[in-house]
C-alpha positions as CSV (number, residue, x, y, z in Angstrom):
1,X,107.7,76.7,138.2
2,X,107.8,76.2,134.5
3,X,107.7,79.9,133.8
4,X,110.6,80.7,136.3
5,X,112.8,77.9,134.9
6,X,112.1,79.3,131.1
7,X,113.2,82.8,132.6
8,X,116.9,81.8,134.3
9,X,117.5,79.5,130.7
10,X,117.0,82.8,129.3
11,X,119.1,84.9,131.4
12,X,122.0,82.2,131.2
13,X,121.6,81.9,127.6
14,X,121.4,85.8,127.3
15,X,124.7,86.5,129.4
16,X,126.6,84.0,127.3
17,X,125.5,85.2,124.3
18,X,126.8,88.9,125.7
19,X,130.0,86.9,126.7
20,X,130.9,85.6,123.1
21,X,129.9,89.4,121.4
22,X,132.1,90.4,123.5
23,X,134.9,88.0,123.2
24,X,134.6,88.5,119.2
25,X,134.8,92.0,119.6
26,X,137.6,92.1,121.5
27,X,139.5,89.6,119.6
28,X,138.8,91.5,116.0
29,X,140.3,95.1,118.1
30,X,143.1,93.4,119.8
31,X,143.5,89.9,118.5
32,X,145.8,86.8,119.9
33,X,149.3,86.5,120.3
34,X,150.4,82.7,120.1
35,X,153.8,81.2,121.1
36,X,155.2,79.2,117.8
37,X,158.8,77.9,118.4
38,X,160.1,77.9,114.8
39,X,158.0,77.5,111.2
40,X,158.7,75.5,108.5
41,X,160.8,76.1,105.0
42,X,158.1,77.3,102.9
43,X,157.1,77.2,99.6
44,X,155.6,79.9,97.9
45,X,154.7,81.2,94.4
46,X,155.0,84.8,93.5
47,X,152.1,86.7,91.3
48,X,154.7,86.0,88.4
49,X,154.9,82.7,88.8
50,X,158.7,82.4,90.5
51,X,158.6,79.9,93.5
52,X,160.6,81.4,96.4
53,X,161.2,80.1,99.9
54,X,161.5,81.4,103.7
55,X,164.9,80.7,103.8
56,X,165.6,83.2,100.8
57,X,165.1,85.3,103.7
58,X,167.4,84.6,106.0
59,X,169.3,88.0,107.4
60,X,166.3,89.7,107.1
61,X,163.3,90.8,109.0
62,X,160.6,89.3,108.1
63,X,156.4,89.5,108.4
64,X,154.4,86.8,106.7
65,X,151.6,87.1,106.9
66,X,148.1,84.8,105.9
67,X,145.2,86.4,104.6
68,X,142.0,86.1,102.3
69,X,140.3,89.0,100.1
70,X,136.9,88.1,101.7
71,X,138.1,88.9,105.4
72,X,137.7,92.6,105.9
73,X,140.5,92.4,108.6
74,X,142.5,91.5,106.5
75,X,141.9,94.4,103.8
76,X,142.5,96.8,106.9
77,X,145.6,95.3,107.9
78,X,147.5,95.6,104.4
79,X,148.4,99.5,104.3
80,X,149.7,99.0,108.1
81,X,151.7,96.8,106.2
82,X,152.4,99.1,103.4
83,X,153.5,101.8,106.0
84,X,155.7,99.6,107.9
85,X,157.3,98.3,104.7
86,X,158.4,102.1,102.8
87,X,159.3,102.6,106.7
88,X,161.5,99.7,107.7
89,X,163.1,98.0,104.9
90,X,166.3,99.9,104.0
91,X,167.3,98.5,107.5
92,X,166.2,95.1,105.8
93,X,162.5,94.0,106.0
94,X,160.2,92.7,104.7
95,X,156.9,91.9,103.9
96,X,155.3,88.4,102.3
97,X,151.9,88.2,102.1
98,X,150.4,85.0,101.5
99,X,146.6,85.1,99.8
100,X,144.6,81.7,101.3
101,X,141.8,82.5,98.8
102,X,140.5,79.4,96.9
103,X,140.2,81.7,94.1
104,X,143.2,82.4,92.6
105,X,140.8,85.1,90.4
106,X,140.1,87.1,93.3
107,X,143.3,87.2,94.1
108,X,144.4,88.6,91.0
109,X,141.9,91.0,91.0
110,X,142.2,92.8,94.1
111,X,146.0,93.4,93.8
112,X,145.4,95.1,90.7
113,X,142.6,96.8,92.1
114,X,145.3,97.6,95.2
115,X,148.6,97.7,94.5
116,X,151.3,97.2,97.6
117,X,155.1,97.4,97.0
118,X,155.8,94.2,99.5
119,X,155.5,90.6,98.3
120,X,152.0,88.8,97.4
121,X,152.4,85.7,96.8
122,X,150.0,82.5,96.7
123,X,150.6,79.0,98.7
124,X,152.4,76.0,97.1
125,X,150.4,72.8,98.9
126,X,148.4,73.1,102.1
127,X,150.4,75.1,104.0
128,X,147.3,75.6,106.5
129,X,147.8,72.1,107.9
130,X,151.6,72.6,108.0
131,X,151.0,76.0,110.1
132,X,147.8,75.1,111.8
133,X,146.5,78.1,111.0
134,X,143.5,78.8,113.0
135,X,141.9,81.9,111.1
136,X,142.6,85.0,109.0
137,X,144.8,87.7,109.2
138,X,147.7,85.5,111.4
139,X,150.8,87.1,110.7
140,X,154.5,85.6,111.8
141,X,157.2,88.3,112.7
142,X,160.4,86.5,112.1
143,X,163.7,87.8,113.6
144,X,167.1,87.7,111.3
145,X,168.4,84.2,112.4
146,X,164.3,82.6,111.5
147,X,163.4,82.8,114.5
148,X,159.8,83.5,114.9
149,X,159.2,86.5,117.3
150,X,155.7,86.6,117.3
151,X,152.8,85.5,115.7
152,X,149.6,87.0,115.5
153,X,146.0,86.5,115.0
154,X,143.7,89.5,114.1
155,X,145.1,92.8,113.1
156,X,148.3,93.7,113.4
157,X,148.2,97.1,114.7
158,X,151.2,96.9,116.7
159,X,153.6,96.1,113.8
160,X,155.7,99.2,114.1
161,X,156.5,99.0,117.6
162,X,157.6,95.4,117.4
163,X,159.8,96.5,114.6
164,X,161.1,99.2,116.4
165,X,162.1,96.8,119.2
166,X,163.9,94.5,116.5
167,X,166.0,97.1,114.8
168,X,167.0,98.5,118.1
């Protein structure tokens, strides 16, 4: 009786553990789309120091997007962003990408190890507990008026077609 009750804890404990690869694989090749009303006025500081602000924005497309040097999905995501950004912004886009790191060092050191065109900027505050950010990359496509359009956890393979819809 023993034995058999060892062996279904097993297979339960086996299936789930199947379950959540699965879940985590999926999520990292598709990742989450959340529904977010509006965002706040942010704060940000550019790699020279200048503060700027969403609302500089207004008018324009706009990605911003959160991510960290230690999260490889977010290293895989940038030259999507990159493309999209030599591609879209003479009809007005844009491209902010905020650097969560703690290490401002790191930071530093990977964009002059990989230079993008678009903005990299760092936080100004805790903007994670003001956007309840729930993991690296999420990104926020913002519409014209500052509206936000979509936000996304995971990679953001789908960036062009979105922005194709938007400039329609």
């Amino acid at each position: 009786m023993e034995k058999k009750r060892i062996w279904i804890v097993s297979l339960v404990l086996g299936f789930l553990l199947v379950a959540l690869l699965a879940y985590t694989i999926f999520q990292e090749k598709e990742g989450v789309v959340i529904k977010v009303e509006n965002i706040p006025d942010l704060t940000l500081v550019t790699v020279e120091g200048k503060e700027i602000k969403l609302s500089d924005y207004r008018g324009k497309v706009l990605l911003l997007n959160f991510w960290a040097v230690w999260c490889p999905p977010c290293k895989e995501e940038l030259p999507i962003f990159e493309k999209a950004y030599k591609n879209y912004k003479h009809l007005g886009f844009e491209v902010i990408a905020v650097n969560m790191d703690t290490s401002e060092e790191a930071f530093r050191k990977f964009i002059k190890e990989n230079p993008y065109s678009f903005t990299m900027v760092r936080p100004k505050g805790d903007l994670e507990s003001k956007l309840k950010l729930f993991g690296f990359p999420t990104s926020y496509l913002i519409d014209r008026e500052g509206k936000v359009v979509k936000v996304k956890m995971g990679i953001y393979r789908e960036l062009e077609e979105d922005l194709e819809k938007l400039f329609r």
